[in-house]
KOLMAR-594999 format. One record per atom (N, C-alpha, C): residue number from 1; atom name; x, y, z; residue in one letter. Coordinates in steps of 0.001 Angstrom, whole numbers, plus 524288, in hexadecimal, padded with zeros to 5 digits. Layout:
BEGIN
<NUM,"CA",<X,Y,Z>,"A"> ...
//
This chain:
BEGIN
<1,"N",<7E4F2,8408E,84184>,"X"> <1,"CA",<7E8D7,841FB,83DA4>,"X"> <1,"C",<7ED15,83DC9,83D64>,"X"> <2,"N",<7F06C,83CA1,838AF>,"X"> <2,"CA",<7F33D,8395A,836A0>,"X"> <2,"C",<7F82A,83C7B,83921>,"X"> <3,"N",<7FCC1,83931,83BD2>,"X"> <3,"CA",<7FFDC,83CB7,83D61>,"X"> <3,"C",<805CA,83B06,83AC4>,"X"> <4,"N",<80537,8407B,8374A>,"X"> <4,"CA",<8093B,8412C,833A5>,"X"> <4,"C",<81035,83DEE,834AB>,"X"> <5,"N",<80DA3,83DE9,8366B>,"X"> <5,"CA",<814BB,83B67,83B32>,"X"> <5,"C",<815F7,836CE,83780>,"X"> <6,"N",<81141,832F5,8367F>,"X"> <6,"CA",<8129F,82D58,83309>,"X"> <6,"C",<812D0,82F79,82E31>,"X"> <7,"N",<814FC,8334C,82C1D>,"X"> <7,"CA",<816B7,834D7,826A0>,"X"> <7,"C",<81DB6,834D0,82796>,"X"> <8,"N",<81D06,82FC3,823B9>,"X"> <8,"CA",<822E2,82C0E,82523>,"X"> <8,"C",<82595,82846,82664>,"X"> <9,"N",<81FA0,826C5,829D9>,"X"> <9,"CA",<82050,82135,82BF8>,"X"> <9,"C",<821FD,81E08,82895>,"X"> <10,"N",<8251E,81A7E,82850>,"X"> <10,"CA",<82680,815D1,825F9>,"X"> <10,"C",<82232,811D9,828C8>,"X"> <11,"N",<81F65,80FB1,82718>,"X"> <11,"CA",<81C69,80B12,828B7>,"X"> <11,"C",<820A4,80583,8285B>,"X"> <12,"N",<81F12,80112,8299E>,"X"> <12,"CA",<82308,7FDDB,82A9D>,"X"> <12,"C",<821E6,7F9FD,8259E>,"X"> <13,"N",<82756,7FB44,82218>,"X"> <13,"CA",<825A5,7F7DE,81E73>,"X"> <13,"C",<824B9,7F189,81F17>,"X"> <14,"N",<821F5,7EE6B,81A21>,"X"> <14,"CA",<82016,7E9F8,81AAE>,"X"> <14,"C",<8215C,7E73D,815DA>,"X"> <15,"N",<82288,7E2EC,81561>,"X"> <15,"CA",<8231B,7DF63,80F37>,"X"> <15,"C",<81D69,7DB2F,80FF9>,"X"> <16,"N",<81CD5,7DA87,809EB>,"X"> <16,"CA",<817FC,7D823,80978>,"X"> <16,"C",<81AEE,7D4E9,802B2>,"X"> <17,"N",<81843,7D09F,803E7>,"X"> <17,"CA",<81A2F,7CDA1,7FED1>,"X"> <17,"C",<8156E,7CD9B,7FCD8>,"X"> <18,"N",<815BA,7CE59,7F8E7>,"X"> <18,"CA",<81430,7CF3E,7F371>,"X"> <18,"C",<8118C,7C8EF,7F114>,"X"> <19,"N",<80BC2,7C7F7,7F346>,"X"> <19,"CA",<80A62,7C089,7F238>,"X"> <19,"C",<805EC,7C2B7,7EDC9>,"X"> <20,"N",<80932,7BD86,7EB0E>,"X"> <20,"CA",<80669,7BDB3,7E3C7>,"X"> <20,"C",<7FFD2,7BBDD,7E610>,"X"> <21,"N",<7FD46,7B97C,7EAF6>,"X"> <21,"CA",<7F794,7B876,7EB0C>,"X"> <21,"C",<7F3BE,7BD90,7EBBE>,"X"> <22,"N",<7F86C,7C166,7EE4B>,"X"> <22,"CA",<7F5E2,7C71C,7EF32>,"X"> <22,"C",<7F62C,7CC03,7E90F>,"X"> <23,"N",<7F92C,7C856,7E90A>,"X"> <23,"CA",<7F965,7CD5B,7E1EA>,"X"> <23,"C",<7F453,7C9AE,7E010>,"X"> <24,"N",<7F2E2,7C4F5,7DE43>,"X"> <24,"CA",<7F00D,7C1A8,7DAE3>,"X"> <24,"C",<7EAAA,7C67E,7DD56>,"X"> <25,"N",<7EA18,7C595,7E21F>,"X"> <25,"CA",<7E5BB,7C679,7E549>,"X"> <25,"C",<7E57E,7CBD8,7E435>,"X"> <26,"N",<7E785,7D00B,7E36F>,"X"> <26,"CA",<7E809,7D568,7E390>,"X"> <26,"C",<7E643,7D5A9,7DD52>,"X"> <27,"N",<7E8AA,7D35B,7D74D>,"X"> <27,"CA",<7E79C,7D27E,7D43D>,"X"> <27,"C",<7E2E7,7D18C,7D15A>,"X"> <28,"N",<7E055,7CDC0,7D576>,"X"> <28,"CA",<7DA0F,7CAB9,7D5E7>,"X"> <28,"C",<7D74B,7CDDE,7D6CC>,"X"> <29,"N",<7D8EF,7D1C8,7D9C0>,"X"> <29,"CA",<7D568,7D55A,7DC9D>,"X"> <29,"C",<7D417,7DA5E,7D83C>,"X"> <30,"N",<7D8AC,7DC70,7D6BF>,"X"> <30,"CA",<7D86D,7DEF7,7D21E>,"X"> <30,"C",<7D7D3,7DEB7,7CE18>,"X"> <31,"N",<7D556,7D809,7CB02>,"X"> <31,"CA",<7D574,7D88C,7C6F2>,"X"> <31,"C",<7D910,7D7EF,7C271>,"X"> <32,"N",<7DD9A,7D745,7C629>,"X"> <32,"CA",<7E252,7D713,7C311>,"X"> <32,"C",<7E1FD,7D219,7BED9>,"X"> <33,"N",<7E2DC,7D09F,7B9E4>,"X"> <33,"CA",<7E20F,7CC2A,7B955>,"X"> <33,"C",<7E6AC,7C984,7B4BB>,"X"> <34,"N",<7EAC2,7CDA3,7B546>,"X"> <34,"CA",<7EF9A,7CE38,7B008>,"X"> <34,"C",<7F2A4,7CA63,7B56F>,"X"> <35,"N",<7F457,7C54F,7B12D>,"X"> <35,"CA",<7F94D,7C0CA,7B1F2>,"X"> <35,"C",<7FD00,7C1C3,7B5FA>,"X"> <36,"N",<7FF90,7C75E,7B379>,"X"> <36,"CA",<8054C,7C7F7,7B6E4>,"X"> <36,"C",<8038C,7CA92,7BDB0>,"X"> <37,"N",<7FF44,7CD4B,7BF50>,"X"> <37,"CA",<7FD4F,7CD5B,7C2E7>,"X"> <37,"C",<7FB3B,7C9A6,7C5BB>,"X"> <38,"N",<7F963,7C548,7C42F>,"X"> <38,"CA",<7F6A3,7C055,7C4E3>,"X"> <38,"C",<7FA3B,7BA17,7C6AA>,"X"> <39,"N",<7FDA9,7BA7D,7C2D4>,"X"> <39,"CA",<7FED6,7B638,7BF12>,"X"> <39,"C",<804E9,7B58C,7BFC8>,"X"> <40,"N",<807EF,7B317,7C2C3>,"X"> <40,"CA",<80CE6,7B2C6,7C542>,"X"> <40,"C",<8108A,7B321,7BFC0>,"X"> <41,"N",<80EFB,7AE80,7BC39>,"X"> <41,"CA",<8109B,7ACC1,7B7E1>,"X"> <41,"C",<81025,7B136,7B484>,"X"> <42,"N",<80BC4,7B557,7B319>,"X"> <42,"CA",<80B10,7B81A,7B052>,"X"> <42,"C",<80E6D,7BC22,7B20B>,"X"> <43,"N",<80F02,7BDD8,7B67A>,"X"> <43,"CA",<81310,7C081,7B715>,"X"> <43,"C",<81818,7BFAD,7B859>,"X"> <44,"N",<81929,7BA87,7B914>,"X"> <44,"CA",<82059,7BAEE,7B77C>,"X"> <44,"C",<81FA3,7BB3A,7B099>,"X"> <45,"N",<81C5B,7B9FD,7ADB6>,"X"> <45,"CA",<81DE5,7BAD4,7A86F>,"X"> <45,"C",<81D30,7BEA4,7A62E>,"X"> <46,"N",<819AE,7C38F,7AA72>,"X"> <46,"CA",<81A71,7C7DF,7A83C>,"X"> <46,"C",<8209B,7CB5B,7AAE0>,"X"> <47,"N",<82322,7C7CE,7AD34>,"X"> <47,"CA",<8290F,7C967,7AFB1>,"X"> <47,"C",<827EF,7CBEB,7B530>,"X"> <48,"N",<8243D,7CA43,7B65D>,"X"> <48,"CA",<82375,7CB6C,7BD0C>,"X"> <48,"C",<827F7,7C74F,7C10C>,"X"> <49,"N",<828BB,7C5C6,7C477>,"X"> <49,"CA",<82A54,7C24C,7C902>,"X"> <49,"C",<825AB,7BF2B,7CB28>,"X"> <50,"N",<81FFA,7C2A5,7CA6F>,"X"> <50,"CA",<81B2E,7C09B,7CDE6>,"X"> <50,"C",<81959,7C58B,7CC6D>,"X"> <51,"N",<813BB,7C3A1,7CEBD>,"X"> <51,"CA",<80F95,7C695,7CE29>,"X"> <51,"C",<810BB,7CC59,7CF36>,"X"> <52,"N",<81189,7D153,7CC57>,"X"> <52,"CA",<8100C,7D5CC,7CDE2>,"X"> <52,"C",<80D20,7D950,7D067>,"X"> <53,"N",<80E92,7DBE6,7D410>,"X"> <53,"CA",<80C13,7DF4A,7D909>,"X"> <53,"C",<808C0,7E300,7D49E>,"X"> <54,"N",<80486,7E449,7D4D8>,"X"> <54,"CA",<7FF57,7E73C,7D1B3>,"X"> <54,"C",<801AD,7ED39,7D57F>,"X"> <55,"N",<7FFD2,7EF8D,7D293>,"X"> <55,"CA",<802D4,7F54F,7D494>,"X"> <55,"C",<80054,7F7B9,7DB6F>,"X"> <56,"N",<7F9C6,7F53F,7DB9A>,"X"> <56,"CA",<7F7EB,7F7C9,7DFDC>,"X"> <56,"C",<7F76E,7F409,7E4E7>,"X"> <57,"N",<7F9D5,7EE49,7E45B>,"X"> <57,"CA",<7FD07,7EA8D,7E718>,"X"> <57,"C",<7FFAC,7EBA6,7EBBB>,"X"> <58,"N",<80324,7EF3B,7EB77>,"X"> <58,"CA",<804E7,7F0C6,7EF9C>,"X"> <58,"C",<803F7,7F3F3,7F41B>,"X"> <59,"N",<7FFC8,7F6BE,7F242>,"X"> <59,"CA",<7FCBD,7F9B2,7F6CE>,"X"> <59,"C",<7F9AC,7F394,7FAA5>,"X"> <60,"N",<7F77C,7F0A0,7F7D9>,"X"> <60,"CA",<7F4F1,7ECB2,7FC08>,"X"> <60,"C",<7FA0B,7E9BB,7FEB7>,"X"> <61,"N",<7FF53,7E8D8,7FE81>,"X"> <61,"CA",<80321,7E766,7FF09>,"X"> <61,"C",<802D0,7E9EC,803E5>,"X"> <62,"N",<80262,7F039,80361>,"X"> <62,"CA",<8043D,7F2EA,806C7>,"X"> <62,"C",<801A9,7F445,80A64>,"X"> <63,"N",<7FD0D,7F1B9,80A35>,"X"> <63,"CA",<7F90A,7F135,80FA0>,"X"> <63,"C",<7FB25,7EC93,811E9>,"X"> <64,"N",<7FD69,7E9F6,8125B>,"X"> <64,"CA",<7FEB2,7E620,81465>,"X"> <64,"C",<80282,7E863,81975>,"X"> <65,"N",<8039A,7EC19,81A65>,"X"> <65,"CA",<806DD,7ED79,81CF9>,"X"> <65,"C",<804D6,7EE18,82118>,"X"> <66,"N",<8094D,7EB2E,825A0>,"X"> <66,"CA",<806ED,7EA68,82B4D>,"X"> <66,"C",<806B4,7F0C4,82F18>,"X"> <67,"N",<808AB,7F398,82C19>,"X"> <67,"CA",<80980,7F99B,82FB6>,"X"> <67,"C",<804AD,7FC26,82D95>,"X"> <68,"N",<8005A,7FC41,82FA1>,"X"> <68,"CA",<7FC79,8005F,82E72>,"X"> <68,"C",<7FCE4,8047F,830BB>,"X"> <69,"N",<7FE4B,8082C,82E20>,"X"> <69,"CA",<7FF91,80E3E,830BB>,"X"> <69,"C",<7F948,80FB7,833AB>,"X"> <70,"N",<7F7D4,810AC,82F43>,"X"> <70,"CA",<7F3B1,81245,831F7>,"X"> <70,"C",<7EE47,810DC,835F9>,"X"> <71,"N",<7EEB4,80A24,83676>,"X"> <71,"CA",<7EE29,809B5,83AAA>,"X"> <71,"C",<7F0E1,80A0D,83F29>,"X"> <72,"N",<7F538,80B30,83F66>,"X"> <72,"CA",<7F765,80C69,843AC>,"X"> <72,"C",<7F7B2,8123E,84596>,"X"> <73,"N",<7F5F8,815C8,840C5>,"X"> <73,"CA",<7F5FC,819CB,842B0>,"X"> <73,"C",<7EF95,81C17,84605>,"X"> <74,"N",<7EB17,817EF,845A2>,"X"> <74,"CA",<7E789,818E7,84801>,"X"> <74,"C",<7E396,81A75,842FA>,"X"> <75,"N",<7E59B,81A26,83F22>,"X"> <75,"CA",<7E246,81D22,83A90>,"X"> <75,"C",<7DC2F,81926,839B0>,"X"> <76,"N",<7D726,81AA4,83BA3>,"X"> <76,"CA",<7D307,814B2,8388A>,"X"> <76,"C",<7D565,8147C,83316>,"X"> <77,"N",<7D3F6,80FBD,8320B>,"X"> <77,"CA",<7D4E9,80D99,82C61>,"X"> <77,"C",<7D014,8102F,827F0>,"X"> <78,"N",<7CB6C,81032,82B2C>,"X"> <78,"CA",<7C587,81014,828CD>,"X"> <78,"C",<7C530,817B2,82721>,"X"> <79,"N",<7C8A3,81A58,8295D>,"X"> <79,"CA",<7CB6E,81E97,826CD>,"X"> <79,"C",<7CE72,81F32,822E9>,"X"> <80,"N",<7D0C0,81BBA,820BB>,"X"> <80,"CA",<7D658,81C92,81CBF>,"X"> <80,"C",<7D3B7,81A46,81652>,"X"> <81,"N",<7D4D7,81C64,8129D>,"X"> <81,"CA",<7D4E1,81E6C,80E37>,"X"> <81,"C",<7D9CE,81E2E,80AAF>,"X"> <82,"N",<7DA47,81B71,80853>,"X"> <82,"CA",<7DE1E,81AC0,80353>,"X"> <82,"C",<7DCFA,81E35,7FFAB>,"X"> <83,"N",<7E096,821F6,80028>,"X"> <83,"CA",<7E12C,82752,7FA48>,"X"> <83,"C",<7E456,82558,7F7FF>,"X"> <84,"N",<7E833,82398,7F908>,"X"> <84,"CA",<7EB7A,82258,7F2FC>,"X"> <84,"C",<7EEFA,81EBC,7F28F>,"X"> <85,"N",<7F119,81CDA,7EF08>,"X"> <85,"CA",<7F524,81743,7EED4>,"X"> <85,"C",<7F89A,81A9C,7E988>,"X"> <86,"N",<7FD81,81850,7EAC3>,"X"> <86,"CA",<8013E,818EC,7E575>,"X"> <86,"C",<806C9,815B4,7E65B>,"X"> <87,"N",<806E5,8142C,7E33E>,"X"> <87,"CA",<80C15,81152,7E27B>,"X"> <87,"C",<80FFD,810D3,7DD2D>,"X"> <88,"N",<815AD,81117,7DE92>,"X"> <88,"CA",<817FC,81301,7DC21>,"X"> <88,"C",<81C9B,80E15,7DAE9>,"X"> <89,"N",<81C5D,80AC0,7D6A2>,"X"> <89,"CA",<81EA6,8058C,7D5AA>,"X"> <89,"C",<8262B,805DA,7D559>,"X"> <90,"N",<82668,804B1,7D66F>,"X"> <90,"CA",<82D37,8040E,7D355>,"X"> <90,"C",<82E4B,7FCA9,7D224>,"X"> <91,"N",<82AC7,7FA4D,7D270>,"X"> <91,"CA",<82B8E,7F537,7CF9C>,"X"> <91,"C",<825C3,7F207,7D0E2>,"X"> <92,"N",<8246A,7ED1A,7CE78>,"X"> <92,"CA",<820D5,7EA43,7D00F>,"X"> <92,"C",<8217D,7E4E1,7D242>,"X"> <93,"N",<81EDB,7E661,7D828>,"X"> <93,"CA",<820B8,7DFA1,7DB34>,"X"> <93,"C",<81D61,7DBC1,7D9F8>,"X"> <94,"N",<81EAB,7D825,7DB32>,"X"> <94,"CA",<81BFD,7D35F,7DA16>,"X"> <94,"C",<81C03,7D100,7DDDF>,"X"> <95,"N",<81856,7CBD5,7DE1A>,"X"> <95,"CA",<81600,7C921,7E10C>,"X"> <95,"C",<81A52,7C4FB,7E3F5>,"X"> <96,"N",<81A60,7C509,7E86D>,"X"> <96,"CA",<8204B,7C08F,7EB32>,"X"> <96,"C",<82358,7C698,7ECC8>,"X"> <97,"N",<823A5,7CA20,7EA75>,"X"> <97,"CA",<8268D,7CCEA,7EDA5>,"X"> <97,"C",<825F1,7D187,7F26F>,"X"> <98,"N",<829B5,7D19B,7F6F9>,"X"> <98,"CA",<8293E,7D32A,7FC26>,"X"> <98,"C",<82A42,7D956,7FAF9>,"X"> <99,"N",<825E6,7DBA1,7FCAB>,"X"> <99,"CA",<82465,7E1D9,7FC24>,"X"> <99,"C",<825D9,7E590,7FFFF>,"X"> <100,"N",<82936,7E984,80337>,"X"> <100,"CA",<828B7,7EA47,806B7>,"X"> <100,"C",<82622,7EFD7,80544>,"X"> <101,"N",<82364,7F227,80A25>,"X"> <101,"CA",<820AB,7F6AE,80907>,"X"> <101,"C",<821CA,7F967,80E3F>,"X"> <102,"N",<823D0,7FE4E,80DEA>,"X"> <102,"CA",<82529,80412,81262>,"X"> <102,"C",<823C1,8088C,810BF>,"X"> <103,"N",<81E33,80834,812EB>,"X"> <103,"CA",<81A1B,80E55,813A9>,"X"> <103,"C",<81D5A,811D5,816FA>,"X"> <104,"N",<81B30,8140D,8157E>,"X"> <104,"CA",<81D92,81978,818E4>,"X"> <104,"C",<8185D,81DE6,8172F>,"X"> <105,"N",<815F4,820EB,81BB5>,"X"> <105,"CA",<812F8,82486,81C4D>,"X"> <105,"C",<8177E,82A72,81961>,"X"> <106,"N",<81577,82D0C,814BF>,"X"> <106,"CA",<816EE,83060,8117A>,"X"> <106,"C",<81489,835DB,8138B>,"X"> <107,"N",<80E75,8354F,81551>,"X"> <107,"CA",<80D80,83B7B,814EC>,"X"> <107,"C",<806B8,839A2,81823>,"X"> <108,"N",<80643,83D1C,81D0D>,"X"> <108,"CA",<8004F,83DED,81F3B>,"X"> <108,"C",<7FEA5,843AF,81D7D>,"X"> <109,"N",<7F7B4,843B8,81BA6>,"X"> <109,"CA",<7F70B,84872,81B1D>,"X"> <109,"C",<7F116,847F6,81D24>,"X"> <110,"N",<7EE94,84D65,81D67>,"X"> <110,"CA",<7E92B,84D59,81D5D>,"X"> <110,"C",<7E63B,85030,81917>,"X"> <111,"N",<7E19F,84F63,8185B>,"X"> <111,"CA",<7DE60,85321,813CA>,"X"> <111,"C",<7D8EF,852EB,817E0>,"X"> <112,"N",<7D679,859B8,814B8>,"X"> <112,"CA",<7D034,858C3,81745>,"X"> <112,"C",<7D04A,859CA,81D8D>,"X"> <113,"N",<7D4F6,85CA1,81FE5>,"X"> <113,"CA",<7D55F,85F28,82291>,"X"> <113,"C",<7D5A7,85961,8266D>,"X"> <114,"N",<7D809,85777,82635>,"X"> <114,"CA",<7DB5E,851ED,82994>,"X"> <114,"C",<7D4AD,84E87,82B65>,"X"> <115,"N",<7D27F,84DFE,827BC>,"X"> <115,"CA",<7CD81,848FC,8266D>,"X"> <115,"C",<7D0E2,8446D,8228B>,"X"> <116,"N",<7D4B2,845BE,82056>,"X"> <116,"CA",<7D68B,8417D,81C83>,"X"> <116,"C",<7DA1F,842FB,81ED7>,"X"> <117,"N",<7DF66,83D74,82064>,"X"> <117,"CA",<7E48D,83ED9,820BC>,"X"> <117,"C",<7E63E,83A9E,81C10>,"X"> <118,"N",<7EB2E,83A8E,81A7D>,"X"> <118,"CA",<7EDFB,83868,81669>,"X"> <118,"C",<7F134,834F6,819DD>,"X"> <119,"N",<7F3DC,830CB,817B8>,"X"> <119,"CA",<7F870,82DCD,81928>,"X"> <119,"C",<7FA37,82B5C,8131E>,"X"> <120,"N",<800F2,82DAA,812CD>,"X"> <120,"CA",<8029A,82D25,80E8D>,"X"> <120,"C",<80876,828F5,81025>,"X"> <121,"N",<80607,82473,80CD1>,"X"> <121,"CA",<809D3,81EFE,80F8D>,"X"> <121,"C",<80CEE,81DBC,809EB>,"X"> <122,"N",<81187,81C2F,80999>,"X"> <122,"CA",<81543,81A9B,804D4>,"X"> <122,"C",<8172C,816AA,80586>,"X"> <123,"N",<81723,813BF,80296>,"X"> <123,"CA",<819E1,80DC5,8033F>,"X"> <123,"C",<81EA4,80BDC,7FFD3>,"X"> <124,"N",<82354,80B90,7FFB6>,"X"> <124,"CA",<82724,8091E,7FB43>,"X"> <124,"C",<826D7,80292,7FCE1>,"X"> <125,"N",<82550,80158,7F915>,"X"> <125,"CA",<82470,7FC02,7F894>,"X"> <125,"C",<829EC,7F933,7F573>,"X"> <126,"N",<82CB1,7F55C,7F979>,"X"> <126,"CA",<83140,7F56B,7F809>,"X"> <126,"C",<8312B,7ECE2,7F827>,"X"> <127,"N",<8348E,7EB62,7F258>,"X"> <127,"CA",<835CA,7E3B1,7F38E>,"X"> <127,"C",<8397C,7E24A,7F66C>,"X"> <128,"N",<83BAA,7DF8B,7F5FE>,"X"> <128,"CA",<83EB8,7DAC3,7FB45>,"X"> <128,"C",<84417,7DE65,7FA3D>,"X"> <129,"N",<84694,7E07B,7F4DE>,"X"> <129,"CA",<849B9,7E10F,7F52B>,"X"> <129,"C",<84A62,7E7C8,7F66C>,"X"> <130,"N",<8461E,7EAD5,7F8F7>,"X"> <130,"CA",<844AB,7EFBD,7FAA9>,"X"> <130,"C",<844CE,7F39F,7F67B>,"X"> <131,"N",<843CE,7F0DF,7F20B>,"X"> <131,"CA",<84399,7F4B4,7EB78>,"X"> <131,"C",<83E13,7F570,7EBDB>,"X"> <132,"N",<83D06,7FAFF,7E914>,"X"> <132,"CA",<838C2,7FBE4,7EA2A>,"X"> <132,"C",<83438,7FA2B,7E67C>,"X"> <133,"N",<82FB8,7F92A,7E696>,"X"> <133,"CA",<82CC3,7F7CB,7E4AE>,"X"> <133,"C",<82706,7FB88,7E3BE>,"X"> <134,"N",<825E2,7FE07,7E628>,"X"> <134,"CA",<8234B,80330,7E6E2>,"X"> <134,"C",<821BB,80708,7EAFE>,"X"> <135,"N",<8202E,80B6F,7EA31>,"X"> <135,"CA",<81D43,80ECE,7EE27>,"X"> <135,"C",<816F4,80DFF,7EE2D>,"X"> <136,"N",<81754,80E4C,7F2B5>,"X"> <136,"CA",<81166,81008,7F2E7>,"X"> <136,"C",<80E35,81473,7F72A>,"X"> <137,"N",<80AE7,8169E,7F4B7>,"X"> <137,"CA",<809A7,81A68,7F734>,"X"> <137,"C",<80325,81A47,7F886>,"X"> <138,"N",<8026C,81DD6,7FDCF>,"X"> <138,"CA",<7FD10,81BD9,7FEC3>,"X"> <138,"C",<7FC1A,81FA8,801EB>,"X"> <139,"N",<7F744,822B4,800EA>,"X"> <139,"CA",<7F3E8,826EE,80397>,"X"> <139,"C",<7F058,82389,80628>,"X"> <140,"N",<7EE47,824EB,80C6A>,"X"> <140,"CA",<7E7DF,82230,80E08>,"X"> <140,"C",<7E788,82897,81038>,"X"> <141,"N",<7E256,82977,811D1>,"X"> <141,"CA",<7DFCA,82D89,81376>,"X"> <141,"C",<7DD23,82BC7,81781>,"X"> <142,"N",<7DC1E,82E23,81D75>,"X"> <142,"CA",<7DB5E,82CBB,82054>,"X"> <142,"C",<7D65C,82FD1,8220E>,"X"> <143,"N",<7D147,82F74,8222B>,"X"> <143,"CA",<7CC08,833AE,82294>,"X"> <143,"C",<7CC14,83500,82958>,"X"> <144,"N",<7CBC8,83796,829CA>,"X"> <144,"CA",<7CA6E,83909,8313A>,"X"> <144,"C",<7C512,838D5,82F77>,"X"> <145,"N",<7C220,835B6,8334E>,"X"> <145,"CA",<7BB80,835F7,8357E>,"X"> <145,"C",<7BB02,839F9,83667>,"X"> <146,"N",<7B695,83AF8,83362>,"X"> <146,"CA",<7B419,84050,834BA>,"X"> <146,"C",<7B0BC,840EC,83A59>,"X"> <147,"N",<7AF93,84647,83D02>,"X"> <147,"CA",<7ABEE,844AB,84413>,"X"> <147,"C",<7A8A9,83FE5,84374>,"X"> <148,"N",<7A561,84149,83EA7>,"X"> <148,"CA",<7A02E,83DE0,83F41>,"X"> <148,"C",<7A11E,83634,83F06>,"X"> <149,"N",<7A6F4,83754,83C33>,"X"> <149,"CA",<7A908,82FFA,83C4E>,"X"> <149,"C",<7ABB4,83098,8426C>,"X"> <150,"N",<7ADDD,8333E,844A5>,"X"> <150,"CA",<7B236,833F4,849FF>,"X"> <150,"C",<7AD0D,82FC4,84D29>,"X"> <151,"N",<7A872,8327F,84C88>,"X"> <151,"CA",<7A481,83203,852CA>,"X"> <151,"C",<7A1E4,82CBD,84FC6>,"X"> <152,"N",<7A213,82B36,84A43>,"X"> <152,"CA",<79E49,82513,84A88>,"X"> <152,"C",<7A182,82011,84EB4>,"X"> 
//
């Protein structure tokens, strides 16, 4: 069992700068192929500063973070399950700028009679000058092995 206690934790926040070769690359990857995403020039003339952060950008940002809760809590990895992502904007960053991000554990639950537990993690994603830039929110589901996986 997940022990409810880390509902609250502040994890230790982290800053991560924001490099225009990892947006290009994130871009490439998706297909992206519009100027102002791409195109430094295309987007200061669409009135950007630099390249614009793509909305689902910041979740890979936010793996970058050196505090893995849940390996430290003993959890296997080869158990855990991504249910859900959401994020909630109050501006769009761009590329060159320093991101800081402070999770904090929101809510543990179980379903299926404690075979699935929940871990409900929130992130305010905040720039240099600690204005905010967005939330983010993130469900994983954690499966308990059933006997017949316990004994392989």
């Amino acid at each position: 069992m997940i022990d409810r206690s880390i509902v609250g934790v502040r994890q230790q926040p982290f800053s991560v700068t924001v490099e225009r070769g990892r947006l290009r690359f994130f871009n490439r990857v998706l297909g992206v192929t519009d100027g102002v995403f791409v195109d430094p020039d295309a987007a200061r003339a669409a009135g950007h500063p630099d390249l614009p952060v793509p909305p689902t950008f910041l979740f890979g940002l936010e793996l970058d973070s050196p505090d893995d809760l849940l390996t430290t809590m003993g959890i296997d990895l080869s158990h855990v399950l991504h249910v859900e992502q959401g994020f909630t904007y109050h501006r769009t960053a761009h590329a060159g700028e320093r991101l800081t991000f402070a999770p904090v554990i929101t809510d543990v639950y179980a379903r299926q009679g404690g075979a699935l537990e929940f871990v409900v993690r929130d992130t305010a994603v905040t720039d240099a000058a600690d204005e905010p830039v967005a939330d983010l929110h993130q469900v994983i589901a954690v499966r308990r092995p059933g006997p017949d996986e316990e004994a392989a």
